[in-house]
N, C-alpha and C positions, 0 to 999 in steps of 0.2 A: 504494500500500500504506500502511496504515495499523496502527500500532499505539497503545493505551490501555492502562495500569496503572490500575487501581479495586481498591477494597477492594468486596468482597461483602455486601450489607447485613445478611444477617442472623448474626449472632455465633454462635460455640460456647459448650462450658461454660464455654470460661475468656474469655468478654468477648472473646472476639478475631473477625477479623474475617482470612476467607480473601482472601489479595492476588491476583487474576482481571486475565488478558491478554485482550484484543479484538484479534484480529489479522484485518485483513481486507485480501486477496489477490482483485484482478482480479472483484471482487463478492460473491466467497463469502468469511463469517465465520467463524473458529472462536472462540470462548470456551469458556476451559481455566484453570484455576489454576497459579499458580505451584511449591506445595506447601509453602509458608508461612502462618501466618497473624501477624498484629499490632494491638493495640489502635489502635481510630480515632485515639487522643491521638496517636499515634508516628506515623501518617503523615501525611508530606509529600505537598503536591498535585504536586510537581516528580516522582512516581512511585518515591518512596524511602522509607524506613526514618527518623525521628530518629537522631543518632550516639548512642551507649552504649547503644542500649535492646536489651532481651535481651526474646523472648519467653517464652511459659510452658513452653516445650520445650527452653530454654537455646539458643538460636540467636540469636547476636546480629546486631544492624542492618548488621554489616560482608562479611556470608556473606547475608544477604537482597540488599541494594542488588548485591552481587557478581553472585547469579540476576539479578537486573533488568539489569545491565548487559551481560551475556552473551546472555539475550535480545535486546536492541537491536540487539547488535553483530551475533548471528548472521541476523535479517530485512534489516539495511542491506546486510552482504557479498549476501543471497539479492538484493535487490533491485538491486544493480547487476551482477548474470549476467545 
């Protein structure tokens, strides 16, 4: 099992850019958004958020990288059943 954090290349009105999971299980893929989005500036390739940065819906980098890591955590728990 594999998973991938990417920013979505093409932006919305506000410059931003939807943060999209690649999760692939035993050959089948899904790719699905997180339901965030974040300027290219603010992401880290390590699959996170810059710290302080707030996007344009007032959501800051510490409630994003929080999704990201709940994620993670809940395909490792699935992948060791």
């Amino acid at each position: 099992m594999s998973l991938q954090f990417y920013l979505y290349p093409v932006p919305n009105k506000q410059n931003e850019n939807a943060v999209r999971v690649s999760i692939n299980i035993k050959g089948a893929r899904l790719i699905t958004t997180i339901g965030y989005s974040i300027k290219p500036e603010a992401w880290l390739e390590g699959a996170q958020a810059k710290k302080r940065y707030i996007n344009s819906k007032g959501v800051p980098a510490r409630i994003i990288n929080d999704r990201i890591s709940k994620i993670k955590l809940h395909f490792n728990e699935y992948e060791l059943q």
